[in-house]
N, C-alpha and C positions, 0 to 999 in steps of 0.2 A: 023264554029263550029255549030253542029247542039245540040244544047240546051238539048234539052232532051236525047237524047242519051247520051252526057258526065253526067248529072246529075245520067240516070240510070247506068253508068261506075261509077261515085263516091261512090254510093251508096252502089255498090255492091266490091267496095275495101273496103270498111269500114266493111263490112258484112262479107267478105272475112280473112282481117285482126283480127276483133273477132275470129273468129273461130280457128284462131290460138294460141290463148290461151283460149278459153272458152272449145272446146272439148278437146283438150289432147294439152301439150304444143312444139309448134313446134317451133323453136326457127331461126333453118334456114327463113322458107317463112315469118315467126313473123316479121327480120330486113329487107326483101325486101318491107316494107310498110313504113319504118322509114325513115326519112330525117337526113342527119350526124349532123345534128345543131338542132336536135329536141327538146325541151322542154315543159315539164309538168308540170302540178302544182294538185297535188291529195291530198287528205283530212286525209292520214293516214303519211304524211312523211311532214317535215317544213320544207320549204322554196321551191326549185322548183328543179325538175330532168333536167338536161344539161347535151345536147350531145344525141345520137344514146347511146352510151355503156351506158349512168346511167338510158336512158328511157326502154331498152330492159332487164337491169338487175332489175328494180324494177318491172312490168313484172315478170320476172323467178320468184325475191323470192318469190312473190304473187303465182304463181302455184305450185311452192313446198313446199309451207305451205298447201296450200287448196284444198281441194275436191269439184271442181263445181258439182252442183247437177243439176240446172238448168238455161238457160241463155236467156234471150229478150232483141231485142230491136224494138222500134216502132219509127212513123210518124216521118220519119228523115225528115228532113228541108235542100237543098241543096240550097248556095244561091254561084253564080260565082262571081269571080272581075276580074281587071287588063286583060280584054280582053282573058280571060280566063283560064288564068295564077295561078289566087289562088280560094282557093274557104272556104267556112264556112261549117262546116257540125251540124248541132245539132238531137241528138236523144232523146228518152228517153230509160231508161234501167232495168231492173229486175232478181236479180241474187240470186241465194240459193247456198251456201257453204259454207260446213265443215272445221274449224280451230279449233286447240287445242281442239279439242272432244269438241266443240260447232255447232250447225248447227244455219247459221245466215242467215235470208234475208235482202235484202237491196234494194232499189227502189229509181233509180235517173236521171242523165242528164248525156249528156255530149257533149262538144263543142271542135271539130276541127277546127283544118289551116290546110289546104292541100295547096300546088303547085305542078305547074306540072312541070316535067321533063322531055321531049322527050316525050312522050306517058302515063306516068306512074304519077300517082296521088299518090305523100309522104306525110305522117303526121310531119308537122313540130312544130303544138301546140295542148297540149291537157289539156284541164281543167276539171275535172269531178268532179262531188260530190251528196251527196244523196238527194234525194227530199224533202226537208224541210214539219217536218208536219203538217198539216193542221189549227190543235187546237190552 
């Protein structure tokens, strides 16, 4: 395994997988980055999303409520384990969109589990939340 080339393949599935619902929401290529035993824990729903079908529909309802205006993410952090098997991903992120005729920005983090699969790098854990303010 040559190190930096799987870190810049990580990187750019994660990159890849945003896009999928930060431009317009594509819902096919959206669950070819999901793992079937996927699990979330996000800051707007209690307790944690289980499974591929409740991580890709909380997802949707997020894109058919909202109007993304604008979407970043910076200095991702790619750290490998288990011989190359899983890996950590953290970024940071920045998003503007329209809900319920509010336009809101929000600015936070977020931490992946990937494993790989044959070739192909799944999101099996994802935790995100907003950047706690500074004051």
């Amino acid at each position: 395994m040559e190190l930096n080339k799987e870190i810049h393949l990580i990187e750019t599935t994660i990159r890849d997988m945003n896009r999928c619902w930060t431009v317009s929401w594509n819902e096919p290529a959206f669950r070819e980055y999901i793992h079937p035993d996927a699990v979330a824990i996000v800051p707007t729903t209690p307790g944690r999303l289980e499974g591929k079908e409740a991580y890709v529909a909380g997802w949707r309802a997020f894109c058919e409520a909202a109007i993304i205006h604008e979407w970043s993410e910076t200095a991702h952090t790619v750290q490998i384990y288990a011989g190359g098997k899983s890996a950590v991903v953290t970024y940071f992120f920045s998003i503007s969109f329209g809900i319920g005729g509010q336009k809101l920005c929000m600015q936070g983090r977020d931490m992946l589990f990937l494993v790989k699969e044959g070739r192909k790098w799944l999101v099996v854990a994802d935790q995100f939340s907003p950047e706690p303010d500074p004051s």
